[in-house]
C-alpha positions as CSV (number, residue, x, y, z in Angstrom):
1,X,-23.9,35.2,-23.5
2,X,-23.5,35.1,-27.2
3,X,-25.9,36.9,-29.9
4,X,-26.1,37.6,-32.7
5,X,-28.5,40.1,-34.2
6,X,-28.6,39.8,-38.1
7,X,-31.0,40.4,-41.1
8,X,-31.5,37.2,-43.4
9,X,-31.9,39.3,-46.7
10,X,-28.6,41.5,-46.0
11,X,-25.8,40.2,-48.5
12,X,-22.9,41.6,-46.1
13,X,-24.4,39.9,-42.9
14,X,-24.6,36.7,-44.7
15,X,-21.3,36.7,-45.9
16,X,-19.8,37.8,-42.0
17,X,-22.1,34.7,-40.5
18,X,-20.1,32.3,-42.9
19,X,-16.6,34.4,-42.3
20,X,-16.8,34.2,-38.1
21,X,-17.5,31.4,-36.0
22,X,-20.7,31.5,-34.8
23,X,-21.2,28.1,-32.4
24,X,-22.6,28.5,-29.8
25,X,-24.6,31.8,-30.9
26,X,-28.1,32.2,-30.2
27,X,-29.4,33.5,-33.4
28,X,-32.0,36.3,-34.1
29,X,-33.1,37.3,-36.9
30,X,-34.9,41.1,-36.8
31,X,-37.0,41.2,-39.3
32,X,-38.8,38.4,-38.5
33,X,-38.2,38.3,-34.9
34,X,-37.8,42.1,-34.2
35,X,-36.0,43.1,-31.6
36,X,-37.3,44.1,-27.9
37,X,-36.6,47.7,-26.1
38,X,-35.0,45.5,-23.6
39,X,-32.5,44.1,-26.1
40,X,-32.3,47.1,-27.5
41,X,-31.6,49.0,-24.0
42,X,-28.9,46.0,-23.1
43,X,-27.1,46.4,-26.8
44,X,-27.0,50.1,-25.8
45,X,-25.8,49.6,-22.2
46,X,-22.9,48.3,-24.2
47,X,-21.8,51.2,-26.3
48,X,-21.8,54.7,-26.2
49,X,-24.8,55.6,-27.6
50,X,-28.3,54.3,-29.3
51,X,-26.4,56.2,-32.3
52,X,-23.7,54.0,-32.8
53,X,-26.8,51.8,-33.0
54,X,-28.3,53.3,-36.1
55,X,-27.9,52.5,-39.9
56,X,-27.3,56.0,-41.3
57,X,-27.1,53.9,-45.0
58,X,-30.8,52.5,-44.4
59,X,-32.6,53.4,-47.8
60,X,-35.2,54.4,-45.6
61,X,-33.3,57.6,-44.0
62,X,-32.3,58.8,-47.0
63,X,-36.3,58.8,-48.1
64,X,-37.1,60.7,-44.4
65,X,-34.1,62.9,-45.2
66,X,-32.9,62.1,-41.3
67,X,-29.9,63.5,-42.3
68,X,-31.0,67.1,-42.2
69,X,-33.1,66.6,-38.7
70,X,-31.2,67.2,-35.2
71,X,-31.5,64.0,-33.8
72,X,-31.0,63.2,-30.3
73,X,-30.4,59.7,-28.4
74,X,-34.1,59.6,-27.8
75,X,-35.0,59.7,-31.0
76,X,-32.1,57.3,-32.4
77,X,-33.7,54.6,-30.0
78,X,-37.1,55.4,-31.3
79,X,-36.5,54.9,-34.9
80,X,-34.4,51.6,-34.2
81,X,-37.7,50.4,-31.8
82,X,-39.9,51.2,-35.1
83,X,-38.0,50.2,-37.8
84,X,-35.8,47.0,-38.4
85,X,-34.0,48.7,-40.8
86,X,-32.5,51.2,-38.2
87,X,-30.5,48.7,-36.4
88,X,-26.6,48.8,-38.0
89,X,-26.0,45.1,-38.6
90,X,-25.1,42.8,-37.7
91,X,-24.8,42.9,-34.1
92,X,-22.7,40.7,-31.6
93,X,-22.8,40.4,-28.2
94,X,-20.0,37.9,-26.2
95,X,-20.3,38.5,-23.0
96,X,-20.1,42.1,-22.1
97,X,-18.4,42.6,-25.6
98,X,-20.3,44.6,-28.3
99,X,-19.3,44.1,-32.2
100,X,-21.8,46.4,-34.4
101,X,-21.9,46.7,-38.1
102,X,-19.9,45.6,-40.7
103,X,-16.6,47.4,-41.2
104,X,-13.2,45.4,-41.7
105,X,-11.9,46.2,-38.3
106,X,-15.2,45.6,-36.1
107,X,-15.1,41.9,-38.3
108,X,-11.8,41.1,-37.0
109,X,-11.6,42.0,-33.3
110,X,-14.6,39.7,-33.5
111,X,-12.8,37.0,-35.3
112,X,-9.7,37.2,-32.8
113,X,-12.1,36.7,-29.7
114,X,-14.4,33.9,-30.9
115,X,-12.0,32.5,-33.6
């Protein structure tokens, strides 16, 4: 399988979409087609943990001041379910292979494995 979870309005995930070959990628765009708690239980079954999952530089955390709340997995996962925002981006899924968010070296172990 290859996904790609992305938001339309994000600069960044733009620019990565045009920078990485994406044929072949079934597209979803969260905000508006947000995703499922099954996708978001099989992007987690991937990685370590629902917070590797979350956008810690959504506007929207800074303005619920998460930063100074003891979240736990449980709670990561329920803010990402709620919010589109929450979901680092973009995210890419080849086969049992999961890229998330947008730093240099996540971009290029994905550009080595779908060229």
């Amino acid at each position: 399988m290859k996904k790609v979870y992305f938001l339309q309005t994000c600069d960044t995930c733009r620019r990565i979409l045009k920078d990485v070959n994406i044929d072949g990628f079934e597209k979803q765009e969260i905000k508006t087609n947000p995703i499922t708690v099954a996708q978001l239980e099989e992007m987690r079954e991937l990685t370590d943990s629902y917070e590797s999952l979350f956008n810690k530089r959504a506007k929207l955390y800074r303005e619920m001041d998460l930063k100074n709340q003891n979240l736990k997995e449980v709670d990561y996962k329920q803010y990402i379910s709620d919010e589109y925002t929450f979901l680092k981006r973009p995210v890419f899924i080849v086969d049992n292979q999961i890229f998330i968010g947008n730093s240099k070296k996540v971009v290029e172990n994905l550009k080595e494995l779908v060229g």
